[in-house]
C-alpha positions as a printed NumPy array, in Angstrom:
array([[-68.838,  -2.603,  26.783],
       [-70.333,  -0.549,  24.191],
       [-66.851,   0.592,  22.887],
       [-65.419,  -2.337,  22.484],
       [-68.294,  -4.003,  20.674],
       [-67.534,  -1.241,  18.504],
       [-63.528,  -1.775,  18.181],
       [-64.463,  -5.38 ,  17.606],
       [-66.389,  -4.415,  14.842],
       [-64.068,  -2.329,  13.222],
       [-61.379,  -4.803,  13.492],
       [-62.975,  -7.114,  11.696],
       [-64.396,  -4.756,   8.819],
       [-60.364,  -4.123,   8.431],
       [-59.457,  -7.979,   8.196],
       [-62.08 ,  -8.252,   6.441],
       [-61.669, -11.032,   3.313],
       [-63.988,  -9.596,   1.695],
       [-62.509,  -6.5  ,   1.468],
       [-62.367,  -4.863,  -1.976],
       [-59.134,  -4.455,  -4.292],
       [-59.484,  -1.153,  -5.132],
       [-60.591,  -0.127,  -1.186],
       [-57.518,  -2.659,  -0.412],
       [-55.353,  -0.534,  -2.884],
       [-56.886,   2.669,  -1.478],
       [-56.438,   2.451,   2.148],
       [-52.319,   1.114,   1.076],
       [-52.052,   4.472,  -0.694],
       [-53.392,   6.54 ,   2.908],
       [-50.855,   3.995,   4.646],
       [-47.772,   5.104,   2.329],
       [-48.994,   9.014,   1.721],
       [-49.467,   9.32 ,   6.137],
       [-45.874,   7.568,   5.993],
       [-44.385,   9.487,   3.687],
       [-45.547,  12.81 ,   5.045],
       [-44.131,  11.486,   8.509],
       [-40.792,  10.608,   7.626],
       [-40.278,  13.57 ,   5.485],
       [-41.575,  16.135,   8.154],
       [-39.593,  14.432,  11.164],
       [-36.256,  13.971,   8.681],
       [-36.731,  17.733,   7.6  ],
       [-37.188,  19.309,  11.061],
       [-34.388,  17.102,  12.487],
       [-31.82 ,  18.727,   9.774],
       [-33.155,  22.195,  10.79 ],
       [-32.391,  21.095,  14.136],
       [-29.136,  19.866,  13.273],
       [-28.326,  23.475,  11.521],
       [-29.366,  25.306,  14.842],
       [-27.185,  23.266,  16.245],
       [-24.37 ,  23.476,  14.338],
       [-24.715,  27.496,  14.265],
       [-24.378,  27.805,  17.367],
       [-21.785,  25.012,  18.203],
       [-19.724,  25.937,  15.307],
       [-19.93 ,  29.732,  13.87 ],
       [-20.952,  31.215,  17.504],
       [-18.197,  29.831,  19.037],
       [-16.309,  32.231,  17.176],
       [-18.379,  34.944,  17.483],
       [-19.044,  36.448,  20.209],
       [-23.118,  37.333,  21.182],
       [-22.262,  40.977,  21.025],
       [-19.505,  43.238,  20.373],
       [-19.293,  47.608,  21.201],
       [-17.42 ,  48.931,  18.776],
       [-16.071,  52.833,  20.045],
       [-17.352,  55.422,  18.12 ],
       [-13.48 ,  57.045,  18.429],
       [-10.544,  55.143,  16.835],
       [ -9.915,  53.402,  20.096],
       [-11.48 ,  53.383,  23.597],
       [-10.301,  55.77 ,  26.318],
       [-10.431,  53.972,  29.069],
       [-10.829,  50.392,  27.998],
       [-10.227,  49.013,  31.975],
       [-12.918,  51.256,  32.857],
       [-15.311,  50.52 ,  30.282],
       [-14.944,  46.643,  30.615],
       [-15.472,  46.956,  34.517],
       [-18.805,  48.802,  34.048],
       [-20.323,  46.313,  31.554],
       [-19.692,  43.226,  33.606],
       [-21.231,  45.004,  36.549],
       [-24.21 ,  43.725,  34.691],
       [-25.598,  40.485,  35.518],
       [-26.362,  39.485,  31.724],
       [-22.729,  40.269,  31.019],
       [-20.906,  36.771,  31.083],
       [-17.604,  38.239,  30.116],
       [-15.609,  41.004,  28.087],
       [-13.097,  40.696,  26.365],
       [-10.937,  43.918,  24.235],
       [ -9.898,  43.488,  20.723],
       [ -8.558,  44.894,  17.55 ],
       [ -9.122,  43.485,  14.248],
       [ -6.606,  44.42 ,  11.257],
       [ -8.185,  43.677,   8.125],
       [ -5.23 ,  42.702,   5.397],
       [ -3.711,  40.355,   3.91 ],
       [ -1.929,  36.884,   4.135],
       [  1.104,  36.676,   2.009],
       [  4.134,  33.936,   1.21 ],
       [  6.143,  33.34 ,  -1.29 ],
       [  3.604,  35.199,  -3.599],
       [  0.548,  33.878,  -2.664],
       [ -2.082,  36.089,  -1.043],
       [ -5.291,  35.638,   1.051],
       [ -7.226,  38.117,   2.29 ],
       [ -8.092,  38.22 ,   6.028],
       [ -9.048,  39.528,   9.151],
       [ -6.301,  39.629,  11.873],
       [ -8.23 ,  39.331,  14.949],
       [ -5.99 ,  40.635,  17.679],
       [ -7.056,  38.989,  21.001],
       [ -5.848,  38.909,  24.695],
       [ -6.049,  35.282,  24.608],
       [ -7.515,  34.404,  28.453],
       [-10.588,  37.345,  28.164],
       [-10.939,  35.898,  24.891],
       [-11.379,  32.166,  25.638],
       [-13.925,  33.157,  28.218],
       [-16.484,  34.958,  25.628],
       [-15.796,  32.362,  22.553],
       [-15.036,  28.871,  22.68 ],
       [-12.282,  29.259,  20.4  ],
       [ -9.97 ,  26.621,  21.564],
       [-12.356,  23.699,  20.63 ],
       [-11.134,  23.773,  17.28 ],
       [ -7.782,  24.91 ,  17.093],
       [ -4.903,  22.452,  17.672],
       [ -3.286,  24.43 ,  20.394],
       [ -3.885,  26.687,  22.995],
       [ -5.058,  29.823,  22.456],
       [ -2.172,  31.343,  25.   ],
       [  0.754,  30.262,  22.201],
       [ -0.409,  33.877,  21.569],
       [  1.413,  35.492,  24.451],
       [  4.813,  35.212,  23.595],
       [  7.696,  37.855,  23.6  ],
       [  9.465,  36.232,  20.593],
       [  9.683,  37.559,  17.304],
       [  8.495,  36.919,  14.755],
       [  5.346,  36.946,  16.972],
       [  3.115,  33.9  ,  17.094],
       [ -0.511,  33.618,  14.676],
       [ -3.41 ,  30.755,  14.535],
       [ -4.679,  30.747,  11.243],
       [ -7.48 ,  29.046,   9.673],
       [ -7.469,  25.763,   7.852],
       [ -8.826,  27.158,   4.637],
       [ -5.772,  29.964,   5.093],
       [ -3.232,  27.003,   5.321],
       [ -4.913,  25.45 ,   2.344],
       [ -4.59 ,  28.424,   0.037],
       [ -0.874,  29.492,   1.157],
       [  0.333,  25.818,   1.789],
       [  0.843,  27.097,   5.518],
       [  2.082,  24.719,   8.432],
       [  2.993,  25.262,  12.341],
       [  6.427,  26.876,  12.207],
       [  6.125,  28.569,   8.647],
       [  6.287,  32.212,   8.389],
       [  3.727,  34.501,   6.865],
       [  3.568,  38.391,   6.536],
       [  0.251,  40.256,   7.196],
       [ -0.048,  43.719,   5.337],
       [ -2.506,  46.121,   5.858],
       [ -3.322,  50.272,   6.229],
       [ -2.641,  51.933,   8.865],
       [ -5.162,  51.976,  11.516],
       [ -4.97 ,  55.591,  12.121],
       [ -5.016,  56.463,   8.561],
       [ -7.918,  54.672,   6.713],
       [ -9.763,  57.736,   5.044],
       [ -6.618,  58.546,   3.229],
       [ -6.851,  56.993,  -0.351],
       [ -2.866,  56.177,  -0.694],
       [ -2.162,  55.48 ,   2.91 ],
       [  0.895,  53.632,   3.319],
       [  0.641,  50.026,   4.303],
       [  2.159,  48.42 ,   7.101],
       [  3.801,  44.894,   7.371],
       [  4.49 ,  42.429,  10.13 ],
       [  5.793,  39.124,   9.721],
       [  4.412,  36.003,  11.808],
       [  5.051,  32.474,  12.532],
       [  2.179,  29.702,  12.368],
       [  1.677,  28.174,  15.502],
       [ -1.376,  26.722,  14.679],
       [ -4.422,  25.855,  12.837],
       [ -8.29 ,  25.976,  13.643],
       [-11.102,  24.496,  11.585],
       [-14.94 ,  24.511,  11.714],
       [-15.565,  23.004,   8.54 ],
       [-17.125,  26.534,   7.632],
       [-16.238,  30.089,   5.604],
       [-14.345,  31.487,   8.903],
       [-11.753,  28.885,   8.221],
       [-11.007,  30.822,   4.818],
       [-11.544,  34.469,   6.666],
       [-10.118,  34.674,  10.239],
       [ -7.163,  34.716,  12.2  ],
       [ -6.056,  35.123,  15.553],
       [ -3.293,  37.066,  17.204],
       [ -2.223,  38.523,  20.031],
       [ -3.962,  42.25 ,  20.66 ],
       [ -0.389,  44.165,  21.416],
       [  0.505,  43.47 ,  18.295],
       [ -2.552,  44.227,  16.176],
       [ -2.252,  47.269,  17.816],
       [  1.168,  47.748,  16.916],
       [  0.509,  47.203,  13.075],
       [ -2.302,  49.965,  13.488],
       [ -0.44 ,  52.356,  15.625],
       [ -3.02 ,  52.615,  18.202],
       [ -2.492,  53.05 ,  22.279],
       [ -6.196,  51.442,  23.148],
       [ -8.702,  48.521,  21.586],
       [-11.29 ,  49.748,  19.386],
       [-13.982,  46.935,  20.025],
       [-14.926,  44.532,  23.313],
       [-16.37 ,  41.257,  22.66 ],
       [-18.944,  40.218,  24.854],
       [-20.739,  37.056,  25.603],
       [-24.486,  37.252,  27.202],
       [-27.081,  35.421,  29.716],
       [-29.236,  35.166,  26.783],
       [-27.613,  34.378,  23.102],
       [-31.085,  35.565,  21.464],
       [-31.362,  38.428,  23.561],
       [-28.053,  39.695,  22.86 ],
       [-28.417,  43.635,  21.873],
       [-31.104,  44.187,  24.595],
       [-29.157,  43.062,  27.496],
       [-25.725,  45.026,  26.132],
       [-28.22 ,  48.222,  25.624],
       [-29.052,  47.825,  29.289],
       [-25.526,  47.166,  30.337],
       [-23.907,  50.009,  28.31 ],
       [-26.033,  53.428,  29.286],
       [-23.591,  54.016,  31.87 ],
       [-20.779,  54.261,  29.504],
       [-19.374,  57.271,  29.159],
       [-17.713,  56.719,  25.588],
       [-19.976,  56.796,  22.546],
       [-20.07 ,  53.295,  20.685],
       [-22.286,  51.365,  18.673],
       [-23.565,  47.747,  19.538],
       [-23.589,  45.045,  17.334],
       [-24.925,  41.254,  18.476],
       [-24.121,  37.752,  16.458],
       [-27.874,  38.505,  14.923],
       [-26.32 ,  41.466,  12.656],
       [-23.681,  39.206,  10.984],
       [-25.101,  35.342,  11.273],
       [-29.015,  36.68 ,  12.05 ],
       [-30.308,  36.115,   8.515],
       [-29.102,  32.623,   7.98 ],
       [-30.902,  32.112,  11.882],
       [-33.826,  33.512,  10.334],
       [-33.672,  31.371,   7.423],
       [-33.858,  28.664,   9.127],
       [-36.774,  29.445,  11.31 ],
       [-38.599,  30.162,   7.982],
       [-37.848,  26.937,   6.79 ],
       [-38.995,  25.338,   9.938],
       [-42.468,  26.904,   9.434],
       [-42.03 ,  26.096,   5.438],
       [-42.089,  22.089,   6.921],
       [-44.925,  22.627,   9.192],
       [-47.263,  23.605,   5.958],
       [-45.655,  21.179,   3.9  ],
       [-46.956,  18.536,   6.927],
       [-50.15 ,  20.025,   6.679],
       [-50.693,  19.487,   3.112],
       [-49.161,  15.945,   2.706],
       [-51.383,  14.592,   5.4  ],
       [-54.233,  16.517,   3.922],
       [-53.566,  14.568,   0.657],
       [-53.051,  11.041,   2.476],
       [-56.728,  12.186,   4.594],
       [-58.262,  12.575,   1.668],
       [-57.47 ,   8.775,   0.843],
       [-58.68 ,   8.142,   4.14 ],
       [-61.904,   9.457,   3.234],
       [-62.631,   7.722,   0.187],
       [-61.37 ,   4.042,   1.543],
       [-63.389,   5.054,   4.537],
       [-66.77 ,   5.681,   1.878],
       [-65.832,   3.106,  -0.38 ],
       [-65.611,   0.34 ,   2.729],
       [-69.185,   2.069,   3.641],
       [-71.001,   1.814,   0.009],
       [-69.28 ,  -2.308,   0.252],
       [-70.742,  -3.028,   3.837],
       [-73.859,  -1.094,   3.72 ],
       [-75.329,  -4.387,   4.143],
       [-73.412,  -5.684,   7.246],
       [-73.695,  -2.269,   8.779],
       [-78.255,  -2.881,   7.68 ],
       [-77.742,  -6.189,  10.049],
       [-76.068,  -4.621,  12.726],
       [-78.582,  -1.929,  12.825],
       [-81.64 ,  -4.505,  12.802],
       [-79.561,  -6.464,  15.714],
       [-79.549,  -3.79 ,  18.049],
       [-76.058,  -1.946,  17.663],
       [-76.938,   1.91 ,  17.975],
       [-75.655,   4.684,  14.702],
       [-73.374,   5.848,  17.659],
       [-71.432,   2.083,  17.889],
       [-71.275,   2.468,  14.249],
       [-70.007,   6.112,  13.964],
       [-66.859,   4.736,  16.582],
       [-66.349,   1.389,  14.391],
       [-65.593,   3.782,  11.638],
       [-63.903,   6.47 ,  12.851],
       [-61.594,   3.069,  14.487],
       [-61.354,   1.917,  11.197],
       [-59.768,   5.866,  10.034],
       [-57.145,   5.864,  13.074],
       [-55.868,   2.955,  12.867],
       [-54.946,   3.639,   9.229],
       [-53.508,   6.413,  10.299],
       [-51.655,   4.861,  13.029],
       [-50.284,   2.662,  11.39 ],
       [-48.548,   4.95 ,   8.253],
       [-47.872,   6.974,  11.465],
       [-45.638,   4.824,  13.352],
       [-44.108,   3.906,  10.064],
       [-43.24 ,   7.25 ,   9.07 ],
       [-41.841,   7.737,  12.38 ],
       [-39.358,   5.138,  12.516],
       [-38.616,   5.492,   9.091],
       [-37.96 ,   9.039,  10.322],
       [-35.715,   8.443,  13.381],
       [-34.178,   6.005,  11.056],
       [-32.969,   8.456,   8.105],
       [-32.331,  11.074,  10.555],
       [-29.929,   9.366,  12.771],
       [-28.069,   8.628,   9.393],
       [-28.123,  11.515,   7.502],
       [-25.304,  13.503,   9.166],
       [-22.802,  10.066,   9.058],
       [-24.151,   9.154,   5.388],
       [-23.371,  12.743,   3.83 ],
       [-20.508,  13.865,   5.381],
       [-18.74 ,  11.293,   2.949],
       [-20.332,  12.065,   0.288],
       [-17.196,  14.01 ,  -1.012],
       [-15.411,  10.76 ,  -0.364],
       [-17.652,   8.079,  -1.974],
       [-18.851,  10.215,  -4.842],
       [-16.084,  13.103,  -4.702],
       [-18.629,  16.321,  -4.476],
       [-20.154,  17.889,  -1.177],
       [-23.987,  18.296,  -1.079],
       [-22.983,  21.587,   0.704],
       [-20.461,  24.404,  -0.375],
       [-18.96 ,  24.702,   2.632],
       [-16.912,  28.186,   0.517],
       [-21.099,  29.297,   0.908],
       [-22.243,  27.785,   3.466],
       [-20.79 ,  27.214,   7.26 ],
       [-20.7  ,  23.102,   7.305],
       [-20.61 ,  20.695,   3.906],
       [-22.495,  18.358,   4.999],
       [-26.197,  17.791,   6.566],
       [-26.855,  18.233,  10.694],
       [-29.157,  16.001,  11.807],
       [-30.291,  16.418,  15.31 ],
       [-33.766,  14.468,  16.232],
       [-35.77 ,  15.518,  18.699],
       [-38.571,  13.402,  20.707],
       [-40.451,  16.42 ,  21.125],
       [-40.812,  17.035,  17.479],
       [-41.573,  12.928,  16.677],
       [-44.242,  13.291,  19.249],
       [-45.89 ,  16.477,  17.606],
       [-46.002,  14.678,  14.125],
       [-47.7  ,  11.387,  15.315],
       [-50.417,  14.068,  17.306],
       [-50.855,  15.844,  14.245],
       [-51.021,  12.683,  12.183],
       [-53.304,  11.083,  14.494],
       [-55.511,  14.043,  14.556],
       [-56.099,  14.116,  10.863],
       [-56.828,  10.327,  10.998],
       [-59.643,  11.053,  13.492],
       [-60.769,  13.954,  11.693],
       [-60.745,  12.796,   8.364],
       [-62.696,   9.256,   9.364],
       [-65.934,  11.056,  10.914],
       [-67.57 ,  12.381,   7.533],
       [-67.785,   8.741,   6.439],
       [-68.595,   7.234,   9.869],
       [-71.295,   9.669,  10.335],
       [-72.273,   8.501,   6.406],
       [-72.222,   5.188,   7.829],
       [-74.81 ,   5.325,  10.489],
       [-77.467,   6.726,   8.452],
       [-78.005,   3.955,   6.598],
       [-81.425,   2.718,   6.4  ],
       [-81.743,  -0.9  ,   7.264],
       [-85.155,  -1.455,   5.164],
       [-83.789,   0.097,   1.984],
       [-80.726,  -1.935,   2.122],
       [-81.968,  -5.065,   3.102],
       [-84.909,  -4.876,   0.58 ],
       [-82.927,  -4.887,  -2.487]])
């Protein structure tokens, strides 16, 4: 009963007529600042969300969680060596490759790449490469010449490539790389189709089949195994584990060596949002605090009469600190779907951005996407609205407290 004489009470000190214009104008500016701060921190965290996302639904299914790379020009035994690292249980799959770094050439137009030779169903099983190419990734094993290649949209784009076109791929000699004038070696191909992530790999990466990679480099074996994990984060620890009983000398690499820093980066950001919620509500609490004294200082003589009539400095400590949370509460909840709101557009609104106002937001030359993930997450709406709330509550009990030491004779004497 005591509680809610004491929601009652500050329910009506906020519908108050009486209510000052500048505590009016005050406790609108805590409303918009706690709104603000909401929206912004739930849009911000749901575009690092949606760049999590998109790393690892677009740039990791091209890359595989780990790669060994043999310390020799080629693996040994490369049936042997697979064998023992799937014996693991954190090893998915393996996969052998070759890349030949070169270049893309026709009809005097060149673009640098790396030839990624693949045996196309390993491959598909460590890398989801066929979800963007528009064909399967076995158009690879073919015994036709010229043999068969999947290049990258950004490729196409430079050398006005389509399926069916033919393009040579020049590059050393595997076998002879430390010698400065090392004759190069060419191989012509036919397009048989495209792949595009919206990304750099488009512009960087193609795929054929390994017998011929090896071919162009003169090599019996594969050099390098891709290998996909139990644990994507965990990547290098669980090959470590799996690879001491190798016999051949080779050096691990994981996705975190190649695509780790722009993981990082976005993890830093993350955190960079968290303070920057921190210190926008701490700006919109501190216009909780002075509404909350200001509202004190103009009912210091309704809060007198209340104290003469019985009502304890406790009942007015919880009208007040009432009074705080439900300003927060509600620039809370309007932050928050303001929030969902702008996030659940964002990724639809500037991925035509190029089209409406003919410029990307994003390089996608720089960056892998050109336009910004969204990806909201209840878990993270949930945490701001806490947070939000918390501040309210904290932020109203300095004036509350304020509030329920006023002396009844002293105010009612004047």
């Amino acid at each position: 009963m005591s509680d809610f004489f004491s929601y009652r009470i500050g329910l009506r000190f906020l519908r108050s007529k009486r209510y000052g214009t500048l505590a009016r104008f005050m406790s609108l500016a805590s409303t918009i600042g706690i709104a603000v701060g909401v929206c912004a921190l739930i849009v911000g965290l749901s575009a690092m969300n949606g760049f999590e996302t998109e790393l690892k639904n677009r740039v990791l299914s091209l890359i595989p969680s780990a790669q060994l790379k043999s310390e020799a020009p080629y693996f040994k035994d490369i049936d042997n060596t697979i064998k023992i690292l799937e014996e693991s249980p954190d090893i998915l799959a393996a996969a052998p490759v070759y890349m030949v770094e070169g270049v893309l050439t026709k009809s005097g137009s060149f673009a640098p790449a790396a030839a990624i030779g693949i045996v196309p169903d390993l491959e598909t099983k460590v890398v989801d490469i066929e979800r963007f190419m528009n064909c399967r990734a076995e158009v690879l094993n073919t015994d036709r010449q010229p043999a068969a290649i999947i290049v990258g949209q950004g490729i196409a784009r430079k050398l006005h490539l389509q399926e069916g076109d033919l393009v040579d791929l020049i590059s050393s000699n595997g076998l002879d790389t430390q010698q400065l004038l090392s004759k190069p070696v060419s191989a012509s191909f036919k397009v048989a189709g495209l792949f595009s992530t919206g990304g750099q790999i488009d512009s960087t990466m193609a795929f054929i089949h390994i017998n011929d990679a090896m071919d162009i480099a003169s090599v019996p074996a594969p050099n390098t195994i891709h290998l996909r994990t139990a644990d994507i984060l965990q990547a290098r620890r669980q090959v470590y584990n799996a690879a001491y009983k190798l016999s051949e000398r080779a050096n691990i690499e994981s996705w975190m060596t190649t695509q780790g820093k722009l993981y990082n980066d976005i993890q830093m950001i993350r955190g960079i949002m968290y303070i920057a919620m921190f210190l926008v509500m701490a700006v919109a609490c501190f216009n909780i605090i002075a509404n909350l004294i200001m509202s004190v200082s103009e009912k210091s003589r309704e809060i007198a009469i209340l104290l003469t009539m019985g009502a304890t400095p406790k009942q007015i400590v919880k009208a007040f600190t009432f009074m705080g949370i439900m300003s927060g509460l509600r620039g809370s909840l309007i932050g928050v779907v303001l929030g969902c709101l702008i996030s659940c557009l964002l990724a639809p609104v500037t991925s035509h951005f190029k089209d409406w106002f003919g410029f990307s937001l994003l390089n996608e030359e720089v960056y892998f996407i050109n336009f910004i993930p969204s990806k909201l997450s209840v878990y993270d709406c949930l945490l701001v609205l806490f947070c939000a709330l918390l501040m309210s509550l904290l932020a109203s009990l300095y004036p509350a407290v304020k509030a329920s030491r006023i002396a009844p004779a002293k105010e009612l004497s004047i």
